[in-house]
Every structure is written in C-alpha cells, then in structure tokens.
One Martini backbone bead per residue (centre of mass of N, CA, C, O) as a GRO file, in nm:
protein
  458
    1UNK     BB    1   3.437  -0.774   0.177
    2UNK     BB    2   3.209  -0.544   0.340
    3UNK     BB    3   3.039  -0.230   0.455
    4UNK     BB    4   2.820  -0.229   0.152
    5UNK     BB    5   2.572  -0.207   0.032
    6UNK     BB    6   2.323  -0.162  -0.208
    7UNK     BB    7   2.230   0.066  -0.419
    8UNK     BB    8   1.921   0.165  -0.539
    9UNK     BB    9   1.770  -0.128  -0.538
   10UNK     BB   10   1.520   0.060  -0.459
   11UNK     BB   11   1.223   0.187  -0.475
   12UNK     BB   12   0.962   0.346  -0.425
   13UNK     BB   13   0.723   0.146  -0.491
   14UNK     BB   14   0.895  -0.061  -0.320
   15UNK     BB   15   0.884   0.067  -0.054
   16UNK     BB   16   0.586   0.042  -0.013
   17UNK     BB   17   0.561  -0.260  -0.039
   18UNK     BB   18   0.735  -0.305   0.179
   19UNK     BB   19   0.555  -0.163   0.436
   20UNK     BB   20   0.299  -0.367   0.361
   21UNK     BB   21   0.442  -0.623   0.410
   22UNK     BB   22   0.494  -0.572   0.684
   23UNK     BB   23   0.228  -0.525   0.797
   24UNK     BB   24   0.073  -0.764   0.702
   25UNK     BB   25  -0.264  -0.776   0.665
   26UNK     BB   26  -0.325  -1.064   0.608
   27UNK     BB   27  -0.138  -1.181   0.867
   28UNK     BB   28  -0.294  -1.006   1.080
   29UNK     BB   29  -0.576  -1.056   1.054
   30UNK     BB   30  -0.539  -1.366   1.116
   31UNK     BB   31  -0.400  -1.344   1.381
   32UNK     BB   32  -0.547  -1.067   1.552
   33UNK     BB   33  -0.843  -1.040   1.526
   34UNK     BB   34  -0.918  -1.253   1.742
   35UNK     BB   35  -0.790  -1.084   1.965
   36UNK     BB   36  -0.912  -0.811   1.941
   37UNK     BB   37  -1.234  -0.949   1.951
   38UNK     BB   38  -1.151  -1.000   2.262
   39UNK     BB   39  -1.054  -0.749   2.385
   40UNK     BB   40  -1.237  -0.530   2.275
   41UNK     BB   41  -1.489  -0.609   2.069
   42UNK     BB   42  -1.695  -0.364   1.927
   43UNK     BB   43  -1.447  -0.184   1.924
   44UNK     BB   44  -1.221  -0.262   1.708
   45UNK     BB   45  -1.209  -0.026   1.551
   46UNK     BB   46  -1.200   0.207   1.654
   47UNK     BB   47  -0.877   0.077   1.800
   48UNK     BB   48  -0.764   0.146   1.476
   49UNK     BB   49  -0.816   0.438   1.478
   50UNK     BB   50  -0.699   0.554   1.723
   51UNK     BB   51  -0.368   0.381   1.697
   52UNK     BB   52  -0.307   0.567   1.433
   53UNK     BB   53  -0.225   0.787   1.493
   54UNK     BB   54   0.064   0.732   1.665
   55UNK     BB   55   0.157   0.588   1.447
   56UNK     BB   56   0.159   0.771   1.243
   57UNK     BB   57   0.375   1.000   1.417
   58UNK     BB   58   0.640   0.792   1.372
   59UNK     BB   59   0.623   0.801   1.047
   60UNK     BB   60   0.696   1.090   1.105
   61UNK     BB   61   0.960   1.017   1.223
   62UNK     BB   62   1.092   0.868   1.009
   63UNK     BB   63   1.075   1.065   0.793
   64UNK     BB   64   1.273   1.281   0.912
   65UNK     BB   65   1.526   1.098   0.993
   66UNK     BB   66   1.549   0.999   0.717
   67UNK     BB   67   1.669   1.258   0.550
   68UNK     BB   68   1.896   1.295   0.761
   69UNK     BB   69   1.929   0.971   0.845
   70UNK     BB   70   2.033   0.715   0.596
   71UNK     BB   71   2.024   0.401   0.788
   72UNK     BB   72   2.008   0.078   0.846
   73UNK     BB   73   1.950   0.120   1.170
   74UNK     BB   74   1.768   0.348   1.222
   75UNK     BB   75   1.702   0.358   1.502
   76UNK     BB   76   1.953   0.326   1.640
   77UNK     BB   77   2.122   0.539   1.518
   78UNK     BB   78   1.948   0.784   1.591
   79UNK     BB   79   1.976   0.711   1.921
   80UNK     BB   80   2.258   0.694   1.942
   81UNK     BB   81   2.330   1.029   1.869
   82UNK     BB   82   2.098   1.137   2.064
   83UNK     BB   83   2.113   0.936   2.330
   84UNK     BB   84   2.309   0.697   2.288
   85UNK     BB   85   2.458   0.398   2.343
   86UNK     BB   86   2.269   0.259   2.500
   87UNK     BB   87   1.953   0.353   2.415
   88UNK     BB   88   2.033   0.240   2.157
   89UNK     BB   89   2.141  -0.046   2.173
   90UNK     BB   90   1.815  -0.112   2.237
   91UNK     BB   91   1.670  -0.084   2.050
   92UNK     BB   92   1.788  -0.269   1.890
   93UNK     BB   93   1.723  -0.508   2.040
   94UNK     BB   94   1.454  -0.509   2.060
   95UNK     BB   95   1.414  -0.555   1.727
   96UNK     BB   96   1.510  -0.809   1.765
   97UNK     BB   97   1.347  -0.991   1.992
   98UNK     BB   98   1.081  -0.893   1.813
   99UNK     BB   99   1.135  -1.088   1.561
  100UNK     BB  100   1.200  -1.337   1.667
  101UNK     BB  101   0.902  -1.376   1.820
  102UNK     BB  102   0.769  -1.348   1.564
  103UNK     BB  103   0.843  -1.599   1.388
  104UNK     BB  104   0.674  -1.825   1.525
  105UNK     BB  105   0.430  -1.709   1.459
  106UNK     BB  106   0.465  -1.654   1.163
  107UNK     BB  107   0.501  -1.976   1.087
  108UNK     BB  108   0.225  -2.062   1.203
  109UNK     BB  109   0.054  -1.916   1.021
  110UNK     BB  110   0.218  -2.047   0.758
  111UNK     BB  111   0.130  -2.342   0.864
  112UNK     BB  112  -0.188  -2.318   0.901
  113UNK     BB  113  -0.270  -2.230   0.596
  114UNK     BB  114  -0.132  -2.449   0.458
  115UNK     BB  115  -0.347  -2.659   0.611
  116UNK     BB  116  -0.615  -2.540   0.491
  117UNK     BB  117  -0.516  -2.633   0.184
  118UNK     BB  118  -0.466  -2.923   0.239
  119UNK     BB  119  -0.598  -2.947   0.577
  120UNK     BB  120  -0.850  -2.840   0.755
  121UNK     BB  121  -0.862  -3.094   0.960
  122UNK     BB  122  -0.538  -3.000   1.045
  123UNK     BB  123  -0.465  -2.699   1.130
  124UNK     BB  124  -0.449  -2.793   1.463
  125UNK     BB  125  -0.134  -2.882   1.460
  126UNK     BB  126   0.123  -2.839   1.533
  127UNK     BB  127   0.326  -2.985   1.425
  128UNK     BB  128   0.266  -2.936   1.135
  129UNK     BB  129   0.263  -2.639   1.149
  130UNK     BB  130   0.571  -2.626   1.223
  131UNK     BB  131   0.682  -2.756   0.981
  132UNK     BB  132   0.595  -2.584   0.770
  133UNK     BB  133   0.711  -2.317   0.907
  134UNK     BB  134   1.019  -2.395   0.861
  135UNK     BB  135   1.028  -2.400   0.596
  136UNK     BB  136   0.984  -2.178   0.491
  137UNK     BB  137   1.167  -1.994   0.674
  138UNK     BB  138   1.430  -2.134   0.490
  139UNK     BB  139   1.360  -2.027   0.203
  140UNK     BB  140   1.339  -1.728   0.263
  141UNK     BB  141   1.606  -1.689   0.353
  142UNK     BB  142   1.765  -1.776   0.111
  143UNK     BB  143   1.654  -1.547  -0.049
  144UNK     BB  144   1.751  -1.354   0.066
  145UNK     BB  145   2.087  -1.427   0.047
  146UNK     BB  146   2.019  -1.371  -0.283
  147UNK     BB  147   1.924  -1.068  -0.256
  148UNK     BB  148   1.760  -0.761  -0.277
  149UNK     BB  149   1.670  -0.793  -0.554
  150UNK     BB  150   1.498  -1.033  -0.553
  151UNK     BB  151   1.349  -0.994  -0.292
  152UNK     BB  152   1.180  -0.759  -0.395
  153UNK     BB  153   1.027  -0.864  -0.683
  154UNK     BB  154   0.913  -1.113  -0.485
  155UNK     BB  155   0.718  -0.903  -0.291
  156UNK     BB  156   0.596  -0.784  -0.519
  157UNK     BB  157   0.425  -0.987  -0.623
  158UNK     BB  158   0.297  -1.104  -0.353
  159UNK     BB  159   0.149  -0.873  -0.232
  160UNK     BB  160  -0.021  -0.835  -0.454
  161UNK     BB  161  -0.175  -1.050  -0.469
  162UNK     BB  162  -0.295  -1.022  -0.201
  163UNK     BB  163  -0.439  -0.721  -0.227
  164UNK     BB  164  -0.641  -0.887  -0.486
  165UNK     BB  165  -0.772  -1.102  -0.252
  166UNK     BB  166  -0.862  -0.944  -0.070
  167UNK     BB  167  -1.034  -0.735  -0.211
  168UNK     BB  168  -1.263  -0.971  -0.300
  169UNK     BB  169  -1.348  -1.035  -0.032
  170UNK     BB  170  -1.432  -0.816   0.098
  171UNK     BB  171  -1.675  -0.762  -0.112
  172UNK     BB  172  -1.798  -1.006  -0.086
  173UNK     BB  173  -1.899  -0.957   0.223
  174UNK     BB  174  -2.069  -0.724   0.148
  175UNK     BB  175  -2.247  -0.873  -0.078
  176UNK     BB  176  -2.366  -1.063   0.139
  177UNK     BB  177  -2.461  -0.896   0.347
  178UNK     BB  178  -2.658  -0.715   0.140
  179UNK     BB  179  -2.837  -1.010   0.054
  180UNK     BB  180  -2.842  -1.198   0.331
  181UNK     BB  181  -2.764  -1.067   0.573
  182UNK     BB  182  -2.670  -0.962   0.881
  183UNK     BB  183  -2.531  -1.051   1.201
  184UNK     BB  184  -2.432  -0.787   1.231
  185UNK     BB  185  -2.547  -0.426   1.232
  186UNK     BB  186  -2.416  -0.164   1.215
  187UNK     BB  187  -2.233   0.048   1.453
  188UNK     BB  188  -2.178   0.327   1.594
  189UNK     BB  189  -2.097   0.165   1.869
  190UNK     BB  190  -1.796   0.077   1.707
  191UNK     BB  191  -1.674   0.410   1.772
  192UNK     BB  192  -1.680   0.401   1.992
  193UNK     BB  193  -1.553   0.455   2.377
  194UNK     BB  194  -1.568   0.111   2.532
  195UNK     BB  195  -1.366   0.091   2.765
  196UNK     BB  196  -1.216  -0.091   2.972
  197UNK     BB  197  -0.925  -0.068   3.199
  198UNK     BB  198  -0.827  -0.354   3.124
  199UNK     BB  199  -0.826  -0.326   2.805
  200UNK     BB  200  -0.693  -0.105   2.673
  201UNK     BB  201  -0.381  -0.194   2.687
  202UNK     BB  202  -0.434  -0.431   2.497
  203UNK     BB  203  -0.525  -0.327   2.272
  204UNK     BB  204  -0.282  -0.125   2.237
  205UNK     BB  205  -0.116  -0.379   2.142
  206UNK     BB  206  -0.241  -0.522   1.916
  207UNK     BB  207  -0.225  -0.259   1.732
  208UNK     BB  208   0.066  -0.244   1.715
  209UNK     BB  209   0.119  -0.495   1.589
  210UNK     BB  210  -0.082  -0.477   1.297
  211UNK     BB  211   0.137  -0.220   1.237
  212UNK     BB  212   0.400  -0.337   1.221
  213UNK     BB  213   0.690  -0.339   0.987
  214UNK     BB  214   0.699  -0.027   0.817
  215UNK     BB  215   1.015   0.040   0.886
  216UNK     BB  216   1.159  -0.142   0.668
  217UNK     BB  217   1.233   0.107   0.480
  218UNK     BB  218   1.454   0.255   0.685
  219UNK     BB  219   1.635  -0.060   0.667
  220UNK     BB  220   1.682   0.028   0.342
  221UNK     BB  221   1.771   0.311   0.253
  222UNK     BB  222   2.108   0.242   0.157
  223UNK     BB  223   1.889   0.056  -0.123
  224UNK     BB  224   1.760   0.334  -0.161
  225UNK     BB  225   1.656   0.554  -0.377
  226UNK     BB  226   1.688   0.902  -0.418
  227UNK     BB  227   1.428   0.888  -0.649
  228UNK     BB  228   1.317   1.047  -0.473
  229UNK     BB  229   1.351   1.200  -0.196
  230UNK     BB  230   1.306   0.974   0.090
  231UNK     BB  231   1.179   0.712  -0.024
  232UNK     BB  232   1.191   0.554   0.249
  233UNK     BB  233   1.040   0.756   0.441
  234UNK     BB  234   0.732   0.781   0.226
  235UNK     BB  235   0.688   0.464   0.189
  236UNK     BB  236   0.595   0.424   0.506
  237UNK     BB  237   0.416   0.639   0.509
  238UNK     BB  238   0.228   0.555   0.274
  239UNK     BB  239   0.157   0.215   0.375
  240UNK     BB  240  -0.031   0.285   0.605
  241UNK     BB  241  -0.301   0.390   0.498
  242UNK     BB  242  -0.353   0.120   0.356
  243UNK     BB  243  -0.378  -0.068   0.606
  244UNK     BB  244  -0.588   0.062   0.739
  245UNK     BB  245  -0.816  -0.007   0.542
  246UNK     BB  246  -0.792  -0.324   0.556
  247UNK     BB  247  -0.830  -0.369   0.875
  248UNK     BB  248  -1.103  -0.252   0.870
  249UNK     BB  249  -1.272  -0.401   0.646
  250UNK     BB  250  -1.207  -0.685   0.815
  251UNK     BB  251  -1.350  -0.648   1.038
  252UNK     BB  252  -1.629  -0.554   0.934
  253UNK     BB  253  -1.665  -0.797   0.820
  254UNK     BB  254  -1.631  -0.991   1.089
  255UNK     BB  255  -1.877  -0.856   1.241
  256UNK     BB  256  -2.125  -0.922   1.009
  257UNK     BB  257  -2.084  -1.233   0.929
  258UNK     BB  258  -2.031  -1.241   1.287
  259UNK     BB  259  -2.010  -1.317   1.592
  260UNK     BB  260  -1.822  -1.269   1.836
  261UNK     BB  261  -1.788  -1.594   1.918
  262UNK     BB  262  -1.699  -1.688   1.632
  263UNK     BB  263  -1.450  -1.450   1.598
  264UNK     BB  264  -1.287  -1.525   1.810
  265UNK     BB  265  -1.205  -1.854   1.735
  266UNK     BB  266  -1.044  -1.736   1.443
  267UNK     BB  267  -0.715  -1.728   1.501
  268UNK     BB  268  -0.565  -1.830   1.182
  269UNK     BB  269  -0.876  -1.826   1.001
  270UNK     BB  270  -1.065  -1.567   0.938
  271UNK     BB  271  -1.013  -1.523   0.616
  272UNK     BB  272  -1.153  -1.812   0.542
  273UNK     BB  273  -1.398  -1.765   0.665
  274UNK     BB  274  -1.492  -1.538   0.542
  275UNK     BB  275  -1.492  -1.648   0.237
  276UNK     BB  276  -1.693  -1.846   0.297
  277UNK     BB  277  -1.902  -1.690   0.373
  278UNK     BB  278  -1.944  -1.478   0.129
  279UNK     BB  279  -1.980  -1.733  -0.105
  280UNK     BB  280  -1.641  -1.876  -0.205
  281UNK     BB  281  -1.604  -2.127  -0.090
  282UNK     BB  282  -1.346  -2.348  -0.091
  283UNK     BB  283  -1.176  -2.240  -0.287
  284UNK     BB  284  -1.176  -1.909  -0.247
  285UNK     BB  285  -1.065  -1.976   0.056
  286UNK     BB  286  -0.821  -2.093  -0.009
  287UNK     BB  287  -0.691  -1.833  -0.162
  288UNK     BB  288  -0.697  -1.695   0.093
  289UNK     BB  289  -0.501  -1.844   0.238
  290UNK     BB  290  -0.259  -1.796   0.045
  291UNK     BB  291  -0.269  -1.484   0.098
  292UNK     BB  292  -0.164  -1.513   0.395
  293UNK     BB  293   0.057  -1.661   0.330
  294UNK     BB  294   0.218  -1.470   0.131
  295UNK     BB  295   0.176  -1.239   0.404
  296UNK     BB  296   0.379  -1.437   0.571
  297UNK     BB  297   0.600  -1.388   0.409
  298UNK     BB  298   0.657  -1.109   0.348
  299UNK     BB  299   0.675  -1.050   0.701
  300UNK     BB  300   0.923  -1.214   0.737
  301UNK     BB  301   1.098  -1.082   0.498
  302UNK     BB  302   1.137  -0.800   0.654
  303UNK     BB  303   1.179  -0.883   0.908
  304UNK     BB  304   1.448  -0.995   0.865
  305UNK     BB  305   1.570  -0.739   0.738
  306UNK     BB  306   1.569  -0.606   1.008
  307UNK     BB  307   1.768  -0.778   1.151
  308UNK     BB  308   1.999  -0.751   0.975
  309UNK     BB  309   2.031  -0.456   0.905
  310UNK     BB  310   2.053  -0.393   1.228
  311UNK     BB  311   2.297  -0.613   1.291
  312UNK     BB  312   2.504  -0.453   1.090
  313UNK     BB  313   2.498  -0.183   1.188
  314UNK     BB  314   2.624  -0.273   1.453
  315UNK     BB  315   2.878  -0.397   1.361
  316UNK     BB  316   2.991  -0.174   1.220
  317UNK     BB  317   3.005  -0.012   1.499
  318UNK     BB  318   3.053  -0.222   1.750
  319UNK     BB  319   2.851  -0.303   1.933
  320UNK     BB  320   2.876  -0.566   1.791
  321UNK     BB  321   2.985  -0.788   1.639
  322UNK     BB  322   3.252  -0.719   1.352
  323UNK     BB  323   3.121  -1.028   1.223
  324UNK     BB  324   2.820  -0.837   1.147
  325UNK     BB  325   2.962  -0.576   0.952
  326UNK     BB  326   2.951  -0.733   0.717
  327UNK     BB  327   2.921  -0.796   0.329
  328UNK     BB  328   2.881  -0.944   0.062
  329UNK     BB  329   3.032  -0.928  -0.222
  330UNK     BB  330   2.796  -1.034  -0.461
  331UNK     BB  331   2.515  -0.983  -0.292
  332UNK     BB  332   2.512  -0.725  -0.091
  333UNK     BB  333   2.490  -0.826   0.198
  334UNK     BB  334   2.426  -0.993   0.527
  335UNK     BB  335   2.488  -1.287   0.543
  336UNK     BB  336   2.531  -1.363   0.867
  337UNK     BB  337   2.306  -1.290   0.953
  338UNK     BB  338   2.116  -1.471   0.859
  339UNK     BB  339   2.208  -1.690   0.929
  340UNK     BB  340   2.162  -1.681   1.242
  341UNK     BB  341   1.886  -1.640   1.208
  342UNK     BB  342   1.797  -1.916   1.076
  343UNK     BB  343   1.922  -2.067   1.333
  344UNK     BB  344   1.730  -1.936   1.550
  345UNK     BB  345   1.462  -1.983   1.451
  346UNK     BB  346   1.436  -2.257   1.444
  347UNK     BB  347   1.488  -2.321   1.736
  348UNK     BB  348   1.230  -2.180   1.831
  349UNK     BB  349   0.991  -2.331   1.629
  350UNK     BB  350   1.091  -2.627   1.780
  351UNK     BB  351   0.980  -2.523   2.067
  352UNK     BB  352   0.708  -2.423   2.002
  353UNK     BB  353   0.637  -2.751   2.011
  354UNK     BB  354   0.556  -2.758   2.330
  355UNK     BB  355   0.328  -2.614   2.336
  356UNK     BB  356   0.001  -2.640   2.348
  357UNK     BB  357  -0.119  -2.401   2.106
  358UNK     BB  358  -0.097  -2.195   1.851
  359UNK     BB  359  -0.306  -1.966   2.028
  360UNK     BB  360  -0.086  -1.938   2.293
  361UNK     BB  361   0.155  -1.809   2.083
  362UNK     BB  362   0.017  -1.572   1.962
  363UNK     BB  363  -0.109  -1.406   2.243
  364UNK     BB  364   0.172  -1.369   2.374
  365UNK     BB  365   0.332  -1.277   2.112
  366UNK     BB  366   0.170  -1.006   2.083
  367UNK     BB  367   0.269  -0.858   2.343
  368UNK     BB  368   0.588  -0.947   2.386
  369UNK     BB  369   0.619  -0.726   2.065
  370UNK     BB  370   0.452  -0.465   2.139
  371UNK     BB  371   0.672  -0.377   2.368
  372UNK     BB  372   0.906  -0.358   2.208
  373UNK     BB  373   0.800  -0.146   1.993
  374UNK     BB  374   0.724   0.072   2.167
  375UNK     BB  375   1.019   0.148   2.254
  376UNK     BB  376   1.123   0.200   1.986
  377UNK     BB  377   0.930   0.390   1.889
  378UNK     BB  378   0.959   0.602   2.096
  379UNK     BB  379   1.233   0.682   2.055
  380UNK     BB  380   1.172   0.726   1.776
  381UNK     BB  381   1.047   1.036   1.845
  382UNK     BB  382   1.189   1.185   2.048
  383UNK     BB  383   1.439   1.205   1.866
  384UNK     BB  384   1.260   1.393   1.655
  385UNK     BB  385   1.169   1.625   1.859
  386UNK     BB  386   1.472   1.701   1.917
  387UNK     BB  387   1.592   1.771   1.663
  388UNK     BB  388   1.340   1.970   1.555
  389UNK     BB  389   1.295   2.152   1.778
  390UNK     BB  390   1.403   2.430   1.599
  391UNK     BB  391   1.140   2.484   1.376
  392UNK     BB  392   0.995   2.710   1.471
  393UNK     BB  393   1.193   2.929   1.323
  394UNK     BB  394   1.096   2.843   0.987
  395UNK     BB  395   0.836   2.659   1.109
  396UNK     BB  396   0.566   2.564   1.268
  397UNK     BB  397   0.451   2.332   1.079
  398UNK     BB  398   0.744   2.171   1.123
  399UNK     BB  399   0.701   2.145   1.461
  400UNK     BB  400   0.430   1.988   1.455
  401UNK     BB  401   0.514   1.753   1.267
  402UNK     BB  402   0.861   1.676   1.401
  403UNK     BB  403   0.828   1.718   1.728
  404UNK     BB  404   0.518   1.720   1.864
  405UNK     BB  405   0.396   1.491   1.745
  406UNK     BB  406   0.603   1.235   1.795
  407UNK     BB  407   0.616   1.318   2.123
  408UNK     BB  408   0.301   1.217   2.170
  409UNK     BB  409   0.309   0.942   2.052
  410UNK     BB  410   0.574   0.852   2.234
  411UNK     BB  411   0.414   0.900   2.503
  412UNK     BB  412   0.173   0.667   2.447
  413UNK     BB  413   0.381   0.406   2.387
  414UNK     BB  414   0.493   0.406   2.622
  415UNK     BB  415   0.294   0.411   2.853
  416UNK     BB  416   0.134   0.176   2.754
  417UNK     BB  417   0.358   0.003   2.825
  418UNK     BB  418   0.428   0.022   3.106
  419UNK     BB  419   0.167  -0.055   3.204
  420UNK     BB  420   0.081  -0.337   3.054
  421UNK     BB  421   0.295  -0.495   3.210
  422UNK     BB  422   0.111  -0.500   3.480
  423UNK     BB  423  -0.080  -0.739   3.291
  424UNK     BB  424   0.108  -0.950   3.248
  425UNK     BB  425   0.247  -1.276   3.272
  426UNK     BB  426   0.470  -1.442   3.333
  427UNK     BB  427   0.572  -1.533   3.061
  428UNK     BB  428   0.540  -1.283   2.875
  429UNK     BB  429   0.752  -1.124   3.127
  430UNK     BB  430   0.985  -1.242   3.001
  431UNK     BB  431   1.007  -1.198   2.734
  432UNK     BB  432   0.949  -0.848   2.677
  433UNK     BB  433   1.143  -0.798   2.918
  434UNK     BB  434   1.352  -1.009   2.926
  435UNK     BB  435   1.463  -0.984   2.668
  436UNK     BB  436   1.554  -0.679   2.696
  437UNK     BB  437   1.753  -0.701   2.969
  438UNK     BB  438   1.952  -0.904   2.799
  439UNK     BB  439   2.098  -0.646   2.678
  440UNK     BB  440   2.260  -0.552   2.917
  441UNK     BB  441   2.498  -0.771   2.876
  442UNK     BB  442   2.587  -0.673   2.598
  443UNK     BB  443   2.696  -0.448   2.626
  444UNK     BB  444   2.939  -0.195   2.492
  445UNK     BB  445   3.086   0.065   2.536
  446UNK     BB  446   3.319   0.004   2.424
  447UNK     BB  447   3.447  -0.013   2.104
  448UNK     BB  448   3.315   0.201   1.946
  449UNK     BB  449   3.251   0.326   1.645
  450UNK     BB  450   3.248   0.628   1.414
  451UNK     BB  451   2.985   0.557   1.169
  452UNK     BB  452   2.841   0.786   1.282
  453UNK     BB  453   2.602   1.027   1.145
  454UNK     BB  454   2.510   1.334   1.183
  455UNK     BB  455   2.280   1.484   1.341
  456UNK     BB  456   2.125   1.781   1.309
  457UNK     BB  457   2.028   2.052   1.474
  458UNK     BB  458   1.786   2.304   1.503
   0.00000   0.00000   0.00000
C-alpha cells in the first residue's frame, strides 16, 4: 500500500471525455429535462443558457486553481489551503453526500432505461428499477476497483457512442419537426426571462444538476498527464461548452415535438420518447435509450471516482480516517475507499424502493444534491478569487478572469443556494441540510496531516 496515485494515466482528450461523462448529457437529459420543464416551463432553454454562465465561473475557478494546486481532493484541497480545515472538510463532505445521494436517482435512471429496452410497459416498476439499477452499480464498481487505466478506456468507449446516438437523435428531431412540423412552434419568448419568484430558485438547482459532474476532471488531476500543462484543469473547462450544446439541442428538441404538458411527464425516458417521435422507430428509440444507459453508467462511474478519490485525498490528510489514504500496490487506486462506497450505495438504493416511486425520488433528489453543490462550488469559486487577488498586478485581464469572475460566480451559486433552502420540502431539507450539518459531528479539528501543498498567492 502506498499513498501515491498512478499519474500520467489519462490524457487531455480522456480528461475532457472524463468532463462529459461527468455531466452525462444522455443521463441528465433524461433524469431532468422533464423537471425542468416542470420548473421553468417554455423558458428552459432560457434557464439552460443563464445558469451556464456562473457554471462556466466555477469552470474557470477550477482551471485556475488547478494549475496551482493539482490534488486529488479538487475543492477540498483548495479550501482547505485557503480558507481552513473546517471549510475545508465541509467542502469534501458536500461532495461525499452529493455523490451519494446521486447514486439512488442515477442507478435508478439506468435501471428505468434498461426496463425501457427489455420491457417498456414495465419500465415504472420500482422493485425491477432497482434491482437493474443496484447491478449495474456494483459491475460499475468492480470495474473502478481494477485501475484507472481501465476505466479511462470504458469512458473513452461508452461516452462516444453515446454523443453519436445522442446527436442522430437530436437531428432526427429537427428533421421531423421541420417536415411534418411542430408542436410548438420556435419563439423568442422561450430565450426571455420569464420566470416567476417561485420558480427562479428551483429552476437554478435543477440546472446546476444539469451540469454537475464535469469537476472530475481535477479530482483526478494527480493521474493526468502534465502534457499539455493544466490538462485536467482545461479537459473540465472545455467539456462544459460541449455539454451546454446537447443540453440546448435536446430541450428544444422536446419542446418542438412534444406539448409542455407531455414532455413534463417523461421523469426518466424523455430521450426515447423524443427518438420515438422522431420517427426512428422502437428499435431507434431502444438504441436511444441504451446512449441513456452508457450515459447513467459513465456518469456514476466518474461520481464513484470524485467520491472516492476526494475521500483517498481527506484520509491521506487525516482529515478522515487515514485507513481510507492508501491505495493498492498493484491497480495504484484507493481500493478501500471504493469498497465503501459499493456497500453505501447499494445500502441507499435498497432503502429507496421504499419510496412511493421513481418520479418523486429523481425530483427530491436532484435538489438535494443541487443544494450541496452550490455549497463546494461556491467556495472554490470564493477561493480561486482569493489566490487570484493580487493578478491585476501583472494582467488586468488575468484579474477578471481568475479572481472577478469566479468571485461573482460563486456568490450567485451560494445566494441561490441559501435562498432555495426556504422553498423545500421536509424530506428534501433533511437530505440536502441534514446530510452537510452531519459533517460538523465527523470534523476532526485534531491529527490532521500537513501533506497539503501550499497554494501561493498573488
């Protein structure tokens, strides 16, 4: 055992493969377009193109912080250099929690979508959900657990046929609704700013779900290749631009083909709904749903990696027990921490076939897990702003882009955040709050290691 990644393991092109997986267009389409466009209703598109924004900020936030501070624990790392271990280990802990909590809806989303493929009138059975979905994630692990170098490979795989299935889909759409015409037609009004105070607040978690995931780049940073310099910090921020178009496409996809009040109604298969309307078929929409598939497989296995490599990085700190900072002599991984997370997980996705129905756990938790997001986002945002401070110094431009942006950024994500709290729901803030305030009981102030690298300031 040792406390030493594999490094070089993954290249730029595999760094932004890993980006896209993370924010897993096909799986996030499918899970949240229809609460989307629940939330925001004819302005999703809108809302989609707004919260890219403070989104790209953060992008630019971990590039910056990445170049000085390339660590496995990403936002922790940082936060703790900068800003204390408290803040610190809360960061890490939001991410731990985030991931979690994500595992249920997303195993249940690729156990919905292979229901879709095996048996389409069974595709809401909860038990049958579950149970696909609770396979998948323990093959997924086993697959993790046998090296980076491996799971790279899977990624580089399964994301590409997704992104060619996504996008035959996406033009198929286009050329259906352009020859045998719209169901709603195309408007301006679906770019304005159209929101009422109630929804704003939901709409901006529901998209910063969306996009969540492509920061996996830089929790995996002490296994990516230094050439080009930056590469895992520059693979996260051009994954987002890539991201922001299928999500776009697919919006307006399912708003020209489908009523507002039918495309609310597809929780987990609005991708083969769209493919179906399309006209490609039952077997179209079948393949349709498979890119859903790899897309729910790739973007579990990149959060397993953000958990587990974020939770290798606090044991090596000592921040958590440092029985879970070593990784194995032979596959250079945090074998134990991974272990963990397979038997959490599964745990997680047994309780929740308790739950009334697939439906009311995606719509809980995709807010649940916005809430801890904002939370780790916002403060490498804040910290990237800090470091930064002194760059107008040497580039103005170097000031605005490292320092302004992100700081405006990260205080749009916190507001949002803090807001949105007072509009959920019982179990939702028990979830989303209780889950980060039960960090303050693991906090150990004491025993922690000094093998953070000093990140320097301007």
């Amino acid at each position: 055992m040792s406390a030493t990644l594999k490094p070089g393991a993954i290249s730029l092109f595999e760094s932004v493969i890993m980006g896209i997986a993370g924010s897993a267009p096909g799986f996030s389409i499918a899970t949240t377009a229809a609460v989307l466009l629940a939330t925001a209703g004819s302005v999703s598109i809108n809302a989609l193109l707004v919260f890219a924004v403070p989104m790209l900020g953060i992008a630019v936030a971990y590039k910056g912080l990445n170049k000085r501070l390339p660590r496995a624990g990403a936002a922790y790392d940082w936060t703790t250099e900068s800003f204390g271990k408290f803040l610190g280990f809360l960061s890490g802990w939001a991410l731990l929690i985030a991931t979690l909590v994500f595992i249920v809806s997303g195993s249940l989303t690729v156990g919905g979508n292979l229901m879709n493929i095996v048996d389409p009138a069974a595709s809401g059975n909860l038990l049958a959900t579950t149970g696909l979905g609770a396979f998948s994630y323990l093959v997924i692990g086993l697959v993790l657990i046998a090296g980076i170098s491996l799971t790279s490979k899977v990624q580089v795989v399964m994301t590409s046929i997704e992104l060619i299935i996504l996008s035959v889909v996406a033009i198929a759409a286009y050329v259906h609704a352009f020859h045998v015409g719209a169901v709603q037609v195309p408007s301006f009004s679906w770019l304005k700013f159209g929101y009422t105070p109630a929804s704003f607040a939901a709409t901006a978690l529901v998209v910063v779900f969306f996009y969540w995931g492509w920061d996996v780049t830089c929790n995996l940073s002490e296994e990516t290749s230094d050439r080009p310099p930056n590469a895992a910090g520059n693979g996260g921020f051009y994954s987002v631009f890539i991201t922001i178009g299928l999500f776009v496409s697919f919006l307006l996809a399912a708003q020209v083909l489908f009523s507002m009040k039918d495309a609310q109604g597809f929780n987990v298969n609005i991708v083969y709904n769209i493919a179906l309307q399309a006209g490609l078929g039952t077997t179209g929409a079948k393949i349709a749903s498979f890119a859903v598939v790899l897309s729910g497989i790739a973007t579990l296995e990149t959060s397993m990696l953000q958990f587990s490599r974020t939770l290798f990085s606090m044991g090596r700190d000592r921040a958590m027990p440092t029985y879970m900072g070593v990784v194995d002599a032979r596959t250079r991984t945090p074998v134990r921490t991974m272990v963990l997370l397979i038997v959490l997980g599964l745990a997680m996705i047994f309780a929740s076939s308790f739950l009334p129905s697939v439906s009311t756990i995606i719509t809980d938790s995709v807010s649940a897990v916005a809430v801890q997001v904002c939370y780790y986002y916002g403060l490498a945002g804040l910290v990237c702003a800090w470091v930064y401070r002194g760059a107008y110094k040497d580039s103005a431009k170097g000031w605005v882009l490292y320092a302004l942006y992100p700081f405006l950024s990260a205080s749009v994500l916190i507001i949002l955040g803090i807001y949105a709290i007072t509009t959920f729901d019982t179990l939702t803030k028990i979830v989303g709050i209780g889950g980060l305030f039960v960090g303050v009981v693991f906090f150990r102030p004491k025993g922690w290691g000094s093998s953070v690298v000093a990140v320097p300031a301007e």
